[in-house]
ZAZAMI-213432 format. One line per field, with one value per residue (C-alpha): residue number from 0; x, y, z. Coordinates in nm, 4 decimals. Layout:
! residues N
seq: [NUM_...]
u: [X_...]
v: [Y_...]
w: [Z_...]
! end
This chain:
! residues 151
seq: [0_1_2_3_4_5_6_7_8_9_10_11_12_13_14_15_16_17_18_19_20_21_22_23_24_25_26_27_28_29_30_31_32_33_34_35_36_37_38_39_40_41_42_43_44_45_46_47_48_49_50_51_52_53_54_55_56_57_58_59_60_61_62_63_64_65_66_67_68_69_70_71_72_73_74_75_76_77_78_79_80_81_82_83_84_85_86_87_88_89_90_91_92_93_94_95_96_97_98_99_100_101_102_103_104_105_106_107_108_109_110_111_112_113_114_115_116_117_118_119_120_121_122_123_124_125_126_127_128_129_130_131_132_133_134_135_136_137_138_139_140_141_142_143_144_145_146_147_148_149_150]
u: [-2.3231_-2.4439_-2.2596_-2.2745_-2.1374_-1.8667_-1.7457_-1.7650_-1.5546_-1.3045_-1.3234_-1.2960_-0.9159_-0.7858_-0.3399_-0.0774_-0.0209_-0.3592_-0.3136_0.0175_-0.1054_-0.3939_-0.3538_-0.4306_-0.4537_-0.6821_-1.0089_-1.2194_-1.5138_-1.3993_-1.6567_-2.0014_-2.2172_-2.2643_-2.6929_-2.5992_-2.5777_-2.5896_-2.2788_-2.1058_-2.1577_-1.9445_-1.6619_-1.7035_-1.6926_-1.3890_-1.2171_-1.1963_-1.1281_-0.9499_-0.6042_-0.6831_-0.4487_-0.4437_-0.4410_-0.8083_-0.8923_-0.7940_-0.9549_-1.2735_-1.3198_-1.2278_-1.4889_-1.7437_-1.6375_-1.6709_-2.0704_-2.1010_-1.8864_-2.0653_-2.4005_-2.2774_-2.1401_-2.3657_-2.6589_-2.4579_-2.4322_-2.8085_-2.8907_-2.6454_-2.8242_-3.1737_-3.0876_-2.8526_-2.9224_-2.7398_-2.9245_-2.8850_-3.2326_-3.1402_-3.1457_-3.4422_-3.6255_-3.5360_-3.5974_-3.8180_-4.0347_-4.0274_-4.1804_-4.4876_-4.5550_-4.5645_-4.8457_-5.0192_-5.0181_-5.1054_-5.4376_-5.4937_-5.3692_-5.0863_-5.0211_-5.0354_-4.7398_-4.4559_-4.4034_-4.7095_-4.9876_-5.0917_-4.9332_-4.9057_-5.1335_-4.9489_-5.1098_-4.7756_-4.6915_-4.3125_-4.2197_-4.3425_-4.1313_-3.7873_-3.8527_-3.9195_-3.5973_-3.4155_-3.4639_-3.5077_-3.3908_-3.6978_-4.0174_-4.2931_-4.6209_-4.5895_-4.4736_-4.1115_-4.0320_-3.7084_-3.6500_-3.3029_-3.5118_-3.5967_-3.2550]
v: [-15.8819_-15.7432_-15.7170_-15.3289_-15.3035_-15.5204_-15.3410_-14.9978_-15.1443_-15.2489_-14.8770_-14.7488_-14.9510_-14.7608_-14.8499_-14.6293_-14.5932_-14.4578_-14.2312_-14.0912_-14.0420_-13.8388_-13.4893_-13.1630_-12.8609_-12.6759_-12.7359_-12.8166_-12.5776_-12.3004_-12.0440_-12.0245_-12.1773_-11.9924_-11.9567_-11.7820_-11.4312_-11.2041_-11.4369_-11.4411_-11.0101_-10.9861_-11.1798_-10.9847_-10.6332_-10.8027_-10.8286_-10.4406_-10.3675_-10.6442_-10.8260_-11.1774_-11.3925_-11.6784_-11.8613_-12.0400_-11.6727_-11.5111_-11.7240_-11.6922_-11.3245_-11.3989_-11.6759_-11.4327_-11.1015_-11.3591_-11.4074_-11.0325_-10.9583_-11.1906_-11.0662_-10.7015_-10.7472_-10.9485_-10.6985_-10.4157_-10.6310_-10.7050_-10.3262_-10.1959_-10.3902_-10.2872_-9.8863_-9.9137_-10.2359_-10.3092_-10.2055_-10.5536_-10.7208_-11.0558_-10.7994_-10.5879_-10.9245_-11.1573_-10.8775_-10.8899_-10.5890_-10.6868_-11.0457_-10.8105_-10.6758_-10.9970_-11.1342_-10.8335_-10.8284_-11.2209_-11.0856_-10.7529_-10.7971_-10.6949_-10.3957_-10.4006_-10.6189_-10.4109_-10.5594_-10.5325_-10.8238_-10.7384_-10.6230_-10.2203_-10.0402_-9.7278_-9.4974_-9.4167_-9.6619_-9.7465_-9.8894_-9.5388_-9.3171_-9.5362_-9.4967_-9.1239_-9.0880_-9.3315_-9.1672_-8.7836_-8.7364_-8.5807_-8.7051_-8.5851_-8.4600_-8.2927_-7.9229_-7.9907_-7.6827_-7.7995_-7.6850_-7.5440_-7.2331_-7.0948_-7.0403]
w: [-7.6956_-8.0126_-8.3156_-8.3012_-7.9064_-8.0115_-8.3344_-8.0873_-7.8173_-8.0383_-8.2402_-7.8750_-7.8601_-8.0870_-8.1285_-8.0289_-8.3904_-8.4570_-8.2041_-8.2848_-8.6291_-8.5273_-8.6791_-8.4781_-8.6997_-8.4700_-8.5930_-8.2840_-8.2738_-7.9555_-7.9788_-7.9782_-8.3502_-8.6219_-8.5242_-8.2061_-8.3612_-8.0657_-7.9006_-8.3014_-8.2859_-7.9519_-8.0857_-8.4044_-8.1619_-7.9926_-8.2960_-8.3098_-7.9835_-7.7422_-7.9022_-7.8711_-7.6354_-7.8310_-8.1702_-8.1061_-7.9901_-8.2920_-8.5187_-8.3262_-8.3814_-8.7684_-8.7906_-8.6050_-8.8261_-9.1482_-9.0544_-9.0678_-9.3728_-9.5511_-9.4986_-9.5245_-9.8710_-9.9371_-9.8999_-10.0265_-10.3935_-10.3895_-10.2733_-10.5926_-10.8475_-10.6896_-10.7011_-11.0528_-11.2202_-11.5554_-11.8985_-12.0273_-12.1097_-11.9373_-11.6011_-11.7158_-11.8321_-11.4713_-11.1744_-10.9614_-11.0544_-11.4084_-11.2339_-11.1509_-11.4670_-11.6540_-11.3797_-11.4252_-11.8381_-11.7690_-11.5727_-11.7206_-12.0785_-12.2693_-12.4797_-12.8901_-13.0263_-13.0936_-13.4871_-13.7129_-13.7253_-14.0982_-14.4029_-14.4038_-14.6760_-14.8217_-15.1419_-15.3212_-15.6100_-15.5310_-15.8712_-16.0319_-15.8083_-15.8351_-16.1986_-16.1704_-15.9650_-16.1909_-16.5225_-16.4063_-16.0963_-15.9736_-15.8705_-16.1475_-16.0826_-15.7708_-15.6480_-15.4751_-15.2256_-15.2806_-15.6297_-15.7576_-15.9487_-15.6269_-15.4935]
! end
């Protein structure tokens, strides 16, 4: 006899004590698994419409009815943030149409860069004008529309 058949016989002996102290709290499978979904929807139906007899009955239907509550809210979450997704930029940056657009700026190319790649050229001499402000409160040299005479 092998040293496996014997360990199993003996496992197979079990004491009175082991057996007394065997706990039942119900949790032997009753009802059909959880990938038969067409057996899983009648128990789920039968939780609407038949009162169950027994405990092990009762907790069939709620083990069926939990498959299809799960999947319902479930979808209903996912469909939410597909019609009204938040405004946050972690969202707008990690969906899955934003997932498109980056592949297709990868192939295509990407639009000019937001901030500005060289330094800005402007023909108005800044220092001149603070000092013009600064000294007479009114920028020199050219014809304001904004004059107090006019009033």
């Amino acid at each position: 006899m092998s040293l496996f058949a014997a360990t199993r016989q003996v496992s197979l002996r079990a004491s009175p004590a082991v057996k007394i102290a065997r706990r039942c709290l119900g949790d032997t499978v009753a009802g059909p698994p959880l990938t038969d979904v067409s057996a899983n929807l009648k128990q789920a139906t039968n939780f609407f419409t038949k009162s169950p007899m027994s405990y092990s009955e009762f907790k069939q239907q709620c083990v069926s009815l939990r498959l299809f509550a799960f999947a319902g809210v479930t979808g209903g979450c996912v469909l939410s943030l597909m019609f009204d997704p938040p405004k946050s930029s972690y969202w707008v940056r990690y969906s899955p149409i934003y997932c498109v657009s980056s592949i297709k700026n990868a192939v295509m190319g990407s639009a000019p860069p937001l901030f500005l790649t060289t330094k800005a050229e402007h023909d108005t001499d800044v220092p001149s004008v603070a000092d013009q402000l600064i000294t007479t409160r009114r920028i020199l040299g050219g014809a304001g529309s904004d004059s107090e005479e006019e009033h």
